[in-house]
C-alpha angles and dihedrals in degrees: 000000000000108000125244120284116236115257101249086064092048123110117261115266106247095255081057088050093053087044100061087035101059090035085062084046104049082043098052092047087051091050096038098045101074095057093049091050097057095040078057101049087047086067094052128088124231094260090053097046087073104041123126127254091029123238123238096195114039119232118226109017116239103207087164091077088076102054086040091048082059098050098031110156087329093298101160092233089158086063096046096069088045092058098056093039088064095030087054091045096052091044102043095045085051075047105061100034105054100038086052092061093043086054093047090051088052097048110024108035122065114218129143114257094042111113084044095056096042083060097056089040086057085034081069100065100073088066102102101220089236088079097053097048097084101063099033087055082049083061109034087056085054090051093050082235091125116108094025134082099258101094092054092046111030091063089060108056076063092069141250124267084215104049094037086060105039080049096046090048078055110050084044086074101057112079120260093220086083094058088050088048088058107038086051086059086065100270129152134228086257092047095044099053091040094047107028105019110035090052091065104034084066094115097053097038076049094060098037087054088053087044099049092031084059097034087056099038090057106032105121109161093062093047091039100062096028099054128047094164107113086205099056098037118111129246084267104070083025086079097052087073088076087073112088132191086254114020127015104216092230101182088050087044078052096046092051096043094054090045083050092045102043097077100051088049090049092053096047086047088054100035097037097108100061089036081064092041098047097044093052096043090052089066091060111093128012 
């Protein structure tokens, strides 16, 4: 006769399992309503948005929000998104790279300094980037980088405090006899970390792609105060212009908003397995 189990391991009573259940329920409705909302309020027309009380379900459905939202008073929309989508490419690949062999250097290679340095490295996350935007935009004019791209792309190819670490965490829970097989088969550092390492680190460079790749195609504030070219700001700032000095066109705000957010929420949908994965893995080991 196998013995009892203890009562932490035991299966929830019924009334636990409503409970958690209801609770994920109430949780998901409270995430997920907001985007409904506003995918609704970009089919409605101006007139519809301020109804009372207000529809749920708009009637009838203006799909032509969407194609004036792209045209509206001659704003380059189009360009916009494609903007951010390079803008997002170039950043998150500087992203990735660099942070990666950050992260290498922290939990593969043995030096003196470096658990010192990785606590300053996590020390630096508790500077909110808004402190730091005066004198960066200071340096960035006396490098003639304002109005380009370069301020919102070259920062990251020096890594993030965030990814090396979740990377790091990562890399700490293979085991480091493969790196020693492989280096005793004649491989180098670079060899080890692209063909042993890098295989099985695809979850979390997974996630930190989803992460940076969100992180860039919604930063505002950076673009914003580096860039005053209509033709080189992101979709980001883009959507500000829908704001006039008298009336700001809502349903066309909403429209354009729903066209910027859909393929971040595409990728996370498509990429959400390995984002969970990766982020639980990564508290392993320390």
């Amino acid at each position: 006769m196998s013995p009892a189990r203890p009562a932490a391991l035991q299966r929830p009573s019924y009334i636990g399992r409503f409970f958690i259940g209801g609770s994920v329920v109430l949780l998901t409705l409270a995430y997920t309503f907001p985007m409904f909302w506003a995918l609704s309020n970009s089919l409605k027309s101006y007139e519809n948005l301020f109804s009372y009380p207000p529809t749920i379900f708009p009637q009838p459905l203006q799909w032509s929000n969407y194609s004036e939202a792209m045209t509206y008073q001659g704003f380059p929309f189009a360009r916009f998104l494609l903007n951010t989508a390079q803008i997002a490419l170039f950043s998150v690949t500087g992203t990735l790279v660099s942070s990666t062999l950050v992260a290498y250097s922290l939990a593969r290679i043995r030096w003196r300094g470096r658990n010192l340095l990785l606590t300053f490295i996590i020390l630096t996350m508790i500077i909110p980037g808004e402190v730091t935007i005066t004198p960066r935009f200071m340096l960035f004019n006396r490098w003639g980088w304002i109005d380009t791209w370069l301020p919102l792309i070259v920062p990251n190819f020096f890594g993030s405090a965030f990814y090396i670490f979740l990377i790091r965490q990562y890399m700490m829970t293979i085991p480091i006899a493969m790196d020693e097989s492989a280096i005793i088969d004649g491989a180098n550092r670079l060899q080890t970390l692209v063909y042993v390492l890098l295989p099985q680190c695809r979850v979390i460079l997974i996630s930190v792609v989803v992460l940076a790749l969100q992180d860039e195609w919604n930063a505002y504030l950076e673009p914003l105060i580096f860039i005053n070219n209509m033709q080189l700001v992101p979709a980001s700032v883009g959507l500000s212009y829908y704001s006039g000095m008298y009336q700001t066109q809502w349903h066309l705000v909403f429209a354009a908003s729903t066209i910027v957010s859909a393929p971040i929420i595409l990728l996370f949908i498509l990429a959400q397995r390995y984002f969970v994965q990766g982020i639980v893995v990564t508290g392993v080991k320390g």
